[in-house]
C-alpha positions as CSV (number, residue, x, y, z in Angstrom):
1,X,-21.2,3.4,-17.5
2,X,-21.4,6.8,-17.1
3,X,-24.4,9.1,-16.6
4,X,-24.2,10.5,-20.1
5,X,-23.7,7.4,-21.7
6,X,-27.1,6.1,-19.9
7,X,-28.8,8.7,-20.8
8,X,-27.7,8.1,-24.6
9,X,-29.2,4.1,-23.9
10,X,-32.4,5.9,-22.7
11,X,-33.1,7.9,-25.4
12,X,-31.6,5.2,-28.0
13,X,-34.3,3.2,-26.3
14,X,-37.1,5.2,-27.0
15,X,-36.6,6.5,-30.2
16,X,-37.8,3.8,-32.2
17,X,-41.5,2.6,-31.8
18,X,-41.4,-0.3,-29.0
19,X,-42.3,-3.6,-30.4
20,X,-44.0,-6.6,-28.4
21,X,-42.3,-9.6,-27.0
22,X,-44.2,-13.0,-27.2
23,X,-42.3,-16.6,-27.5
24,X,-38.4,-14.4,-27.1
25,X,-39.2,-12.1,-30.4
26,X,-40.0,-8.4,-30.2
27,X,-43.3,-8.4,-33.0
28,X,-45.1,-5.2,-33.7
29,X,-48.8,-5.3,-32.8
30,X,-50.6,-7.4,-35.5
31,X,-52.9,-4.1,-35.9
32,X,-50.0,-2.3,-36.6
33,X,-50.8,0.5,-34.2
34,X,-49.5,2.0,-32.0
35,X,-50.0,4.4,-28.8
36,X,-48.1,7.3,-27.2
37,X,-46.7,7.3,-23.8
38,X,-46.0,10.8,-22.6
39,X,-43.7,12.6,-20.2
40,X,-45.7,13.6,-17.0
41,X,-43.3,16.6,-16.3
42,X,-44.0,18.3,-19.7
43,X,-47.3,16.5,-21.4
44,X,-44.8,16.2,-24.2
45,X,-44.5,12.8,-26.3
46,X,-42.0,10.2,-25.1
47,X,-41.9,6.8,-27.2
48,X,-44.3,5.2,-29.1
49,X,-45.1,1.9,-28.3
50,X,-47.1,-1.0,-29.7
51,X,-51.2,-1.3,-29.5
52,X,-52.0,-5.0,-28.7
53,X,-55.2,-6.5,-28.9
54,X,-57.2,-9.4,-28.2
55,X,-55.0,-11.0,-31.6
56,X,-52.0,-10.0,-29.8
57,X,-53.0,-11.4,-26.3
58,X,-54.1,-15.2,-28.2
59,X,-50.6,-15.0,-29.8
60,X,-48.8,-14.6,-26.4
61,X,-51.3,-16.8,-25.0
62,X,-50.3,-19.9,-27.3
63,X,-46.7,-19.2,-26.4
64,X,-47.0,-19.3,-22.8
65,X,-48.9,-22.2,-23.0
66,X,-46.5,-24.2,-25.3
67,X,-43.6,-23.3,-23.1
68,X,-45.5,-24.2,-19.8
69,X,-45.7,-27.7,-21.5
70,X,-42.8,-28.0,-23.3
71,X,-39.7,-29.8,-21.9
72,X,-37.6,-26.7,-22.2
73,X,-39.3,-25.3,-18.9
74,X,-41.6,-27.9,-18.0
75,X,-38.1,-30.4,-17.2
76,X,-35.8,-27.8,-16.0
77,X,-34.7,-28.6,-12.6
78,X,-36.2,-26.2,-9.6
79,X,-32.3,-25.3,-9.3
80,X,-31.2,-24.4,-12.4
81,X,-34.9,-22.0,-12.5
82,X,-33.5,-20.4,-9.7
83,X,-30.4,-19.6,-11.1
84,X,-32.4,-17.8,-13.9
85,X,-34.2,-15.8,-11.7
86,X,-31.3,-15.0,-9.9
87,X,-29.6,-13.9,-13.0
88,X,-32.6,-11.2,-14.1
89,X,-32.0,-9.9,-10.5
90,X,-28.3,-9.6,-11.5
91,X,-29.2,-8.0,-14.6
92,X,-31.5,-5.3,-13.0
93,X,-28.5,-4.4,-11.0
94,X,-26.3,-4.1,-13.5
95,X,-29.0,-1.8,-15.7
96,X,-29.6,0.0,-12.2
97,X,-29.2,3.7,-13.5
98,X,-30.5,3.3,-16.9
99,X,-34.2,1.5,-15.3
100,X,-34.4,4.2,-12.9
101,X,-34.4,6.6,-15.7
102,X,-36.7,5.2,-17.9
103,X,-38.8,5.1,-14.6
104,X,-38.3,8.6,-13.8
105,X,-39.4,9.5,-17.5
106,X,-42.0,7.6,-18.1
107,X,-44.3,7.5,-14.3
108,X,-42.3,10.9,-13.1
109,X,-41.1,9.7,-9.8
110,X,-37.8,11.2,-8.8
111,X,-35.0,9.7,-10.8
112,X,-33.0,9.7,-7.1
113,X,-36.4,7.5,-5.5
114,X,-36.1,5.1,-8.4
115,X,-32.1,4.3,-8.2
116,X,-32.9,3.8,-4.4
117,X,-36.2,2.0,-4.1
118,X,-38.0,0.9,-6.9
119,X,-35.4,-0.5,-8.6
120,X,-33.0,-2.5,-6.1
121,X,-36.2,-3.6,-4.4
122,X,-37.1,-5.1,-7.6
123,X,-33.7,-7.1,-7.8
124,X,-34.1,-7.8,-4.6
125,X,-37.2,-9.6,-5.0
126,X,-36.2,-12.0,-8.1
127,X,-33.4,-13.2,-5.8
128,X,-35.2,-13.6,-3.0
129,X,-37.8,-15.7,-5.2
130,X,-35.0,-17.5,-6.6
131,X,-34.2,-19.1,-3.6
132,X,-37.6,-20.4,-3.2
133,X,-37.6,-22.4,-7.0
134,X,-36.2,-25.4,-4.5
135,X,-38.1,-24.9,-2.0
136,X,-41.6,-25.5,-3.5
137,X,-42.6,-28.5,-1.1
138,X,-45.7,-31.3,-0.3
139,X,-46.1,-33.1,2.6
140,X,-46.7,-37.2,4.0
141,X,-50.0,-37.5,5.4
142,X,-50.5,-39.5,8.4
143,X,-54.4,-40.7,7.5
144,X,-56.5,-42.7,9.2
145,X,-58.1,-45.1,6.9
146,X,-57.8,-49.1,8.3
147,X,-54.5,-50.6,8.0
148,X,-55.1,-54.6,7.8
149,X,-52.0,-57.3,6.6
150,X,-53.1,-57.1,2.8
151,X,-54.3,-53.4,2.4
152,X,-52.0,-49.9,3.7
153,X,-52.6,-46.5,1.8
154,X,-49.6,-43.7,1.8
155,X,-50.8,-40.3,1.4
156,X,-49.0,-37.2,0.1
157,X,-49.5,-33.7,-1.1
158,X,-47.8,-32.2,-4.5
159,X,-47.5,-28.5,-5.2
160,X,-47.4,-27.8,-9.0
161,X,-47.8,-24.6,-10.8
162,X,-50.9,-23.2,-11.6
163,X,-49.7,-23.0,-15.5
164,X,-50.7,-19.9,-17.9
165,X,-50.6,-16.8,-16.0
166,X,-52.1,-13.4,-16.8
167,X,-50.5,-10.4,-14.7
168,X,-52.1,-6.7,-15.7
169,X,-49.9,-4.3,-13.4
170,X,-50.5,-0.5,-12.7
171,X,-48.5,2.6,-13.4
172,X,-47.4,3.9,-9.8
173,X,-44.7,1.7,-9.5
174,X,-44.1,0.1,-13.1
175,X,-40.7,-1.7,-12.5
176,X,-41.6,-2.9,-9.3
177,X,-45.2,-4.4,-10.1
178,X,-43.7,-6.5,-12.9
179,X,-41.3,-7.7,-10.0
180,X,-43.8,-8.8,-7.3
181,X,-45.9,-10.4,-10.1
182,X,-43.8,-12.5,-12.5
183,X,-41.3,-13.5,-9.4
184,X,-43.4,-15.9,-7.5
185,X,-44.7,-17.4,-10.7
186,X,-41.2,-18.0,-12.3
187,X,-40.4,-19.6,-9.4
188,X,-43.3,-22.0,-9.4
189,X,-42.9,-22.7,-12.8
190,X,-45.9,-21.2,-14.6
191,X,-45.8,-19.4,-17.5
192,X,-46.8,-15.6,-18.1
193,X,-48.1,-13.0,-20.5
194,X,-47.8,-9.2,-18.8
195,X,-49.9,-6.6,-19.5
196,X,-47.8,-2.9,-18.6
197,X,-49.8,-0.1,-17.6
198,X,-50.5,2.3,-20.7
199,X,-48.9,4.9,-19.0
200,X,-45.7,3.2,-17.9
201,X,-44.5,0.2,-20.2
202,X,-40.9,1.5,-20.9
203,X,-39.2,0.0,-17.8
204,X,-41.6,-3.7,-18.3
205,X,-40.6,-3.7,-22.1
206,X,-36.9,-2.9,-21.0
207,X,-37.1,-5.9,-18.7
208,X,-38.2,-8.0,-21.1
209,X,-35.0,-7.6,-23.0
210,X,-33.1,-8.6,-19.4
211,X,-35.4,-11.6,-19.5
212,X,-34.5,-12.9,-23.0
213,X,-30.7,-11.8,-22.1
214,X,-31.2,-14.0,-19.2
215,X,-31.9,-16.8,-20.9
216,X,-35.4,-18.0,-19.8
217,X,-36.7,-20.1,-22.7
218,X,-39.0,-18.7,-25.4
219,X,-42.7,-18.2,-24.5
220,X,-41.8,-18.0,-20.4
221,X,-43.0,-14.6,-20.1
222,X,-44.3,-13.1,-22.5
223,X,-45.2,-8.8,-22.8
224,X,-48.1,-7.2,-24.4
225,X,-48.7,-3.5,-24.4
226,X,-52.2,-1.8,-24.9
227,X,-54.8,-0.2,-23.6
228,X,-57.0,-1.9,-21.4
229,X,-59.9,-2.9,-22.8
230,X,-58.0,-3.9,-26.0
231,X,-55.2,-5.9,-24.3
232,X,-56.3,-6.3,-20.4
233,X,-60.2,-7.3,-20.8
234,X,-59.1,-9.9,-23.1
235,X,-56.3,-11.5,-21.3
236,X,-58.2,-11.8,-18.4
237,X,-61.4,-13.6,-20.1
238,X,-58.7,-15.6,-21.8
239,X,-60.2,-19.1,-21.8
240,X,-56.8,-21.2,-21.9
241,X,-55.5,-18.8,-18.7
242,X,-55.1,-20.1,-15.7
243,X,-54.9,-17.5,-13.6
244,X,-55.5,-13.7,-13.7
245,X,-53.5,-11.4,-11.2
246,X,-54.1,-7.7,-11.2
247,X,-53.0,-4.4,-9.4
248,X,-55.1,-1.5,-9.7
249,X,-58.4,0.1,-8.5
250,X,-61.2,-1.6,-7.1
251,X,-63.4,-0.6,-9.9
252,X,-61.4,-2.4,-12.2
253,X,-60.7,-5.0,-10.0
254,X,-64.3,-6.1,-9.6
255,X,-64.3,-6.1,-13.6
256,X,-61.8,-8.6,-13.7
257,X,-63.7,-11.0,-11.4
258,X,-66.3,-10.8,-13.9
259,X,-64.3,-11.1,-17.1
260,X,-62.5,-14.0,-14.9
261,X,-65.9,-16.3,-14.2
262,X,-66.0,-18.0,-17.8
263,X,-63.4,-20.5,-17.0
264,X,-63.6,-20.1,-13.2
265,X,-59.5,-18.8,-13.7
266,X,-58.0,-18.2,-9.7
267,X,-57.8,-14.5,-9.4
268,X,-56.0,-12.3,-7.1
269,X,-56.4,-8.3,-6.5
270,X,-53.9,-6.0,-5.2
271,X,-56.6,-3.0,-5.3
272,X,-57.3,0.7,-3.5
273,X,-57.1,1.9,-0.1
274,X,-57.7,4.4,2.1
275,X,-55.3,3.9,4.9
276,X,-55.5,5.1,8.5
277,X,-52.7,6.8,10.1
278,X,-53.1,7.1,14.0
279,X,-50.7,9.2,15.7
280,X,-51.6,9.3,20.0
281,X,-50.2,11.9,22.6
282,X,-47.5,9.6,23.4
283,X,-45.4,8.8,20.2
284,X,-42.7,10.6,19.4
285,X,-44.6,13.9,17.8
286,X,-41.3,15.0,15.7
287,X,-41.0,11.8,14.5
288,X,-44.7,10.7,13.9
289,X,-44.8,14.1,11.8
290,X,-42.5,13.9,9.9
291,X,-43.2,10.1,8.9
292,X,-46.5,10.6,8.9
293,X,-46.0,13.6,5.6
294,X,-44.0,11.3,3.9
295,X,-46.8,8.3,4.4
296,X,-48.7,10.6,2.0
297,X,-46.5,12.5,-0.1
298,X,-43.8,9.1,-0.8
299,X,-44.7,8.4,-4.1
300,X,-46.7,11.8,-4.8
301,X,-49.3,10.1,-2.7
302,X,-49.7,7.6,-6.0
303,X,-49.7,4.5,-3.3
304,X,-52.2,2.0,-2.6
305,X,-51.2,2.0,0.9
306,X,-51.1,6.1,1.5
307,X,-51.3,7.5,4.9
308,X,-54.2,9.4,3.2
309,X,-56.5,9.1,6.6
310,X,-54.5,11.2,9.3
311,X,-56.1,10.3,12.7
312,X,-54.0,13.1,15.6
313,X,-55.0,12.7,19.2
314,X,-56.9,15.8,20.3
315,X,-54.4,17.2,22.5
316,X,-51.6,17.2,20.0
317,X,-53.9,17.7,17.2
318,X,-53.0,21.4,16.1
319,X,-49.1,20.8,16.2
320,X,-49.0,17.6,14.3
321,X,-51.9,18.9,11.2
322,X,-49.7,22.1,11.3
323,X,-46.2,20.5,11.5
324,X,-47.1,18.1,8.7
325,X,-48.2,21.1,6.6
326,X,-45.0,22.6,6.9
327,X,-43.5,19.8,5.5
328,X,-45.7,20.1,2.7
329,X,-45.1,23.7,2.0
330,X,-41.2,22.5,2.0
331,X,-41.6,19.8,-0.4
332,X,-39.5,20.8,-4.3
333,X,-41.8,19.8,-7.0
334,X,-40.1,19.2,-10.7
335,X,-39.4,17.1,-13.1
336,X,-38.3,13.5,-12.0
337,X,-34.8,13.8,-13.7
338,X,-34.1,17.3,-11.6
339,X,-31.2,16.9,-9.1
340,X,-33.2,18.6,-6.5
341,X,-36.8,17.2,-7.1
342,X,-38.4,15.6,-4.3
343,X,-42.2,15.1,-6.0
344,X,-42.6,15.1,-9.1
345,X,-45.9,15.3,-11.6
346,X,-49.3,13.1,-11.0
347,X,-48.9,10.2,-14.3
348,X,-51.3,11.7,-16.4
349,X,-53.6,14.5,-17.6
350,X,-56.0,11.8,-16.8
351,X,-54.9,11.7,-12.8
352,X,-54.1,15.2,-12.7
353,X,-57.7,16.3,-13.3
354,X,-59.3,13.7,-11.0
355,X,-57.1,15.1,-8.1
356,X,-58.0,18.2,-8.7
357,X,-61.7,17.3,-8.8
358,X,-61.2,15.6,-5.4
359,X,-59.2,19.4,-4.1
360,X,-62.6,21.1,-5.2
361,X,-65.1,18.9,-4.2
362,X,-63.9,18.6,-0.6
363,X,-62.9,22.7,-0.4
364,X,-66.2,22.9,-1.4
365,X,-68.0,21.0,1.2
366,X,-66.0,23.0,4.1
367,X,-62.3,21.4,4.5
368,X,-59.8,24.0,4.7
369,X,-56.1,23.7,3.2
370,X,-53.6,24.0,5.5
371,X,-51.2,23.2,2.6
372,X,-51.7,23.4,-1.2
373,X,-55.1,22.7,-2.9
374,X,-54.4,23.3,-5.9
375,X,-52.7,22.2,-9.4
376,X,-49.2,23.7,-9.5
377,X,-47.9,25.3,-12.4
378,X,-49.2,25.2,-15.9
379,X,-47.2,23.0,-17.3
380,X,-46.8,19.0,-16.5
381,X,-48.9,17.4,-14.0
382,X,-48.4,18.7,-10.9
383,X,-50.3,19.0,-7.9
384,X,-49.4,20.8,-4.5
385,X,-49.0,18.7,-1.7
386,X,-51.9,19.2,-0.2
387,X,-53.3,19.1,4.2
388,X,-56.6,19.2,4.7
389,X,-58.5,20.1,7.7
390,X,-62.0,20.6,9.1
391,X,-62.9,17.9,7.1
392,X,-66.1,15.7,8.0
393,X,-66.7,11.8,8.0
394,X,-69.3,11.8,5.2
395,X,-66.9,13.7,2.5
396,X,-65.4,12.0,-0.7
397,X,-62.1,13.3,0.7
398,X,-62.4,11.3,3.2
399,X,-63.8,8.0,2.5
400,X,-62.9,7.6,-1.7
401,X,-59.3,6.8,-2.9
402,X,-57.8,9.7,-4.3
403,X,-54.1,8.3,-5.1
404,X,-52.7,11.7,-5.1
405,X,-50.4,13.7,-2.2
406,X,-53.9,14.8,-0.4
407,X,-54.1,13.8,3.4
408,X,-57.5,14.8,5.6
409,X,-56.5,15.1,9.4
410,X,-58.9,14.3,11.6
411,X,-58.8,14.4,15.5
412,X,-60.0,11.8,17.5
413,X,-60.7,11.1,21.9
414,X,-59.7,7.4,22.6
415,X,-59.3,3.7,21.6
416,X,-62.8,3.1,21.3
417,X,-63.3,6.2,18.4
418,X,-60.2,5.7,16.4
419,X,-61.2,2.1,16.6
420,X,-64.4,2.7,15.0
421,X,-63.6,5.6,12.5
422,X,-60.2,3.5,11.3
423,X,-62.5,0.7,10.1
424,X,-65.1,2.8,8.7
425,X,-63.9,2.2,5.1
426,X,-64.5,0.0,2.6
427,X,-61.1,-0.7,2.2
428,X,-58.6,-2.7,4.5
429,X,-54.8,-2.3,2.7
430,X,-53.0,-1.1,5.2
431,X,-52.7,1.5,8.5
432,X,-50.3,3.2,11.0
433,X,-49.9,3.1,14.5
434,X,-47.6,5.5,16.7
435,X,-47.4,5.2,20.0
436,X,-45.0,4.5,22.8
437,X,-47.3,1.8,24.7
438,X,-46.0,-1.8,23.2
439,X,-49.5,-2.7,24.9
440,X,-51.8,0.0,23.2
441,X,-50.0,-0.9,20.4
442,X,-50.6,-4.4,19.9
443,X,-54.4,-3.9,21.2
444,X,-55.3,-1.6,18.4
445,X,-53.0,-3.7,15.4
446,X,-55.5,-6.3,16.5
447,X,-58.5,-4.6,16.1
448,X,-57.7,-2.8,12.8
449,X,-59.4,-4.2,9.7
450,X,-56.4,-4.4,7.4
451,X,-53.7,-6.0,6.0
452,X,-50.9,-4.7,7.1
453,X,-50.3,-2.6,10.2
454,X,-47.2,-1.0,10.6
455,X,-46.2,0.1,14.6
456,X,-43.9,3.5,14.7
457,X,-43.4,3.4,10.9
458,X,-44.6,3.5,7.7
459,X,-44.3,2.0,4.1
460,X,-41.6,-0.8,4.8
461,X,-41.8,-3.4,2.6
462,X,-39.5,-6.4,2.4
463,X,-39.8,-9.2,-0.6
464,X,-40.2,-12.4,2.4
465,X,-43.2,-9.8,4.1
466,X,-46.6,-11.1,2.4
467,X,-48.6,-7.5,1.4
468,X,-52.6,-7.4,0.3
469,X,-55.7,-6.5,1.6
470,X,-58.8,-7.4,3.6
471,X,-62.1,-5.7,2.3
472,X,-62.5,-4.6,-0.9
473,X,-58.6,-4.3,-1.1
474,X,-58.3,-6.8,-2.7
475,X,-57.6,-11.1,-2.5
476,X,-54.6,-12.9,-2.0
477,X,-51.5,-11.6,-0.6
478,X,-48.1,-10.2,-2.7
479,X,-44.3,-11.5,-1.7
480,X,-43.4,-13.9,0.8
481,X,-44.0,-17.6,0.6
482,X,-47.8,-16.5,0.6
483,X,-47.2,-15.3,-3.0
484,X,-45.9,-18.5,-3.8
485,X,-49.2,-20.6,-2.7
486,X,-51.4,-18.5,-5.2
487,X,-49.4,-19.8,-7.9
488,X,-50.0,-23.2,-7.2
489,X,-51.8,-26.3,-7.3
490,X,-52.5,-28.7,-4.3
491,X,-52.8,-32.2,-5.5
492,X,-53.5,-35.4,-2.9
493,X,-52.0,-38.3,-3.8
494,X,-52.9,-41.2,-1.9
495,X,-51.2,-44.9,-3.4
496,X,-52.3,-48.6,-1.5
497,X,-49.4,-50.5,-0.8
């Protein structure tokens, strides 16, 4: 298909308000409302899309629970499962330019970032999940009650799915989310109703046509778009879920414990960060630089895991802060669907403003811009990638979660100081090492409170590498056969023979 042809599917698909899909049928919201979802490059209106509520989420609710106990899913072999997973991964390759443009309009991210990344990670992942569907395994235990003539007990282990899911998943990578969350829980078995981000539910609404196209049988997955307190604080005090799993903020995060506790429903939180960068007077400095801006700015610094900490030894702290401002100053902001965009707007008006809040409240208590500062442009959402410096420990720059393309560089003496300040945080996501010294390497990857540490790079993901958080980043982990165990129950079996 060629580009102008997707671009006539784009627009084809949001012209007409977007409906709901619970148990394989695309409803309107039983309110009859609906919500705009607007263009972050202009401000301007981009589709209109159904307002769910708490009616709504019941509806999907009962759907997902009659398919997680019908015979349609409930006795479909692990294999052929896989080879329905495997299919939607096959289909999200084949729709490869037309998602990456309905990413690229609706979140902003760079329509050439999308067609590389998002979505061929998110294929990636359902077919990397696929292959675990036969793979979901117990175990013989060798126990040690008393064996006599009349009287021997064989023990063993089941894993089963959890059953109803709930997955509520954010608006800085829309596609992808949907991936890491309804992959592992397909492949279990359970069943699911998705709540989109209010922002971003074009690309999760066109997947759920891919999923019905599929095949998966009616009530599997099931999609409901609203507003968050309408649609998410219901589904996840939903008392016939099973399971709640949520990315976002921290804030929000600790709401959904709370909305969670009525049926004691397993939760796990993919939530904010405030990751530590640490480049020593060994690594190589071009290198570390230049990874080191795009640790911040991938994404327009809308990442969980952001480099947004930038910890430069002392002696090399002047060429890195400056050399990683340059980059900044370089950086093409536009609209997503530009040719020649490299960053484009914040999400929202909404995001836009608390950036800029951040800009002035840490300009005003003494950090200095070395790049940016400031909202670019009038029109859209846009903010300059920004470098700040001279910043102090204490700020909100430097210890609150600004999910924007803001980085404070900081310098630091030794081991025993970056140690200290990289933990001083109340979050634990993720950090970044660079160094030459294997040795100092591994030390310090040890000692760091977080998640994920990545040695001489930053922001590689793979579907089979688990990803969460220690702190208040969140429980569980996303991807990799760690995934898998959150979406399960253990049961002991133990039989006399």
């Amino acid at each position: 298909m060629s580009q102008v042809e997707v671009l006539k599917e784009v627009q084809s698909f949001t012209e007409e308000p977007k409906k709901m899909l619970i148990n394989n049928e695309w409803v309107a919201a039983s309110s009859g409302e609906t919500f705009p979802v607007y263009n972050p490059a202009t401000g301007a209106i981009l589709a209109q899309v159904a307002s769910g509520n708490e009616q709504d989420i019941n509806m999907a609710v009962s759907a997902a629970r009659k398919a997680f106990t019908g015979n349609d899913w409930h006795s479909m072999t692990p294999s052929n499962r896989g080879k329905l997973i495997w299919r939607l991964g096959d289909l999200i390759e084949q729709n490869l330019d037309e998602l990456a443009q309905l990413e690229s309009l609706d979140n902003g991210k760079p329509f050439s970032v999308a067609r590389v990344a998002d979505v061929p990670l998110a294929a990636d992942l359902f077919r990397y999940m696929a292959g675990w569907a036969t793979k979901i395994e117990g175990s013989t235990i060798p126990i040690s009650t008393p064996n006599t003539a009349k009287s021997k007990h064989f023990a063993y282990t089941l894993r089963e799915p959890v059953g109803v899911v709930g997955q509520i998943i954010p608006w800085n990578f829309p596609l992808l989310m949907a991936a890491w969350k309804l992959g592992p829980a397909l492949a279990t078995g359970c069943t699911i109703v998705l709540k989109p981000a209010e922002q971003t539910p074009l690309t999760a609404l066109r997947l759920g046509e891919l999923i019905v196209e599929a095949g998966f049988p009616a009530g599997v997955v099931n999609i409901v778009t609203g507003y968050g307190e309408a649609a998410g604080a219901p589904l996840a005090a939903h008392p016939d879920v099973d399971k709640i799993a949520f990315t976002g903020s921290t804030e929000v995060g600790k709401k959904i414990i709370d909305a969670a506790k009525g049926n004691l429903k397993k939760v796990t939180l993919e939530l904010g960060g405030k990751s530590p960068n640490i480049i020593f007077g060994d690594a190589n400095i071009k290198y570390a630089t230049s990874a080191a801006a795009n640790a911040i700015f991938f994404n327009h610094g809308q990442c969980c895991c952001a480099g947004s900490r930038l910890y430069i030894e002392k002696d090399i702290f002047e060429q890195v802060a400056e050399g990683v401002a340059a980059r900044a100053k370089k950086i093409r902001l536009g609209a997503g669907m530009n040719q020649d965009t490299q960053m484009g707007p914040l999400v929202s008006d909404e995001q836009l403003n608390r950036v800029c809040s951040y800009l002035k409240s840490g300009l005003s208590e003494g950090a200095e811009a070395l790049a940016g500062g400031k909202r670019h442009g009038e029109q859209g959402y846009f903010v300059e990638p920004t470098v700040l410096v001279k910043t102090k420990a204490d700020m909100k720059v430097v210890q609150e979660e600004i999910f924007g393309p803001v980085v404070v560089a900081m310098p630091f003496d030794d081991m025993e100081e970056i140690t200290s300040v990289a933990n001083d945080t109340i979050y634990g996501l993720a950090a970044g090492i660079w160094t030459q010294d294997v040795s100092k390497a591994h030390r310090l990857a040890a000692r760091i409170k977080a998640g994920t540490v990545w040695v001489n790079c930053y922001n590689v993901f793979d579907a089979a590498m688990p990803f969460g958080g220690y702190k208040q980043s969140g429980w569980g982990r996303e991807m990799g056969e760690e995934a898998l165990k959150l979406y399960t129950e253990v049961k002991s079996v133990c039989v006399q023979i």
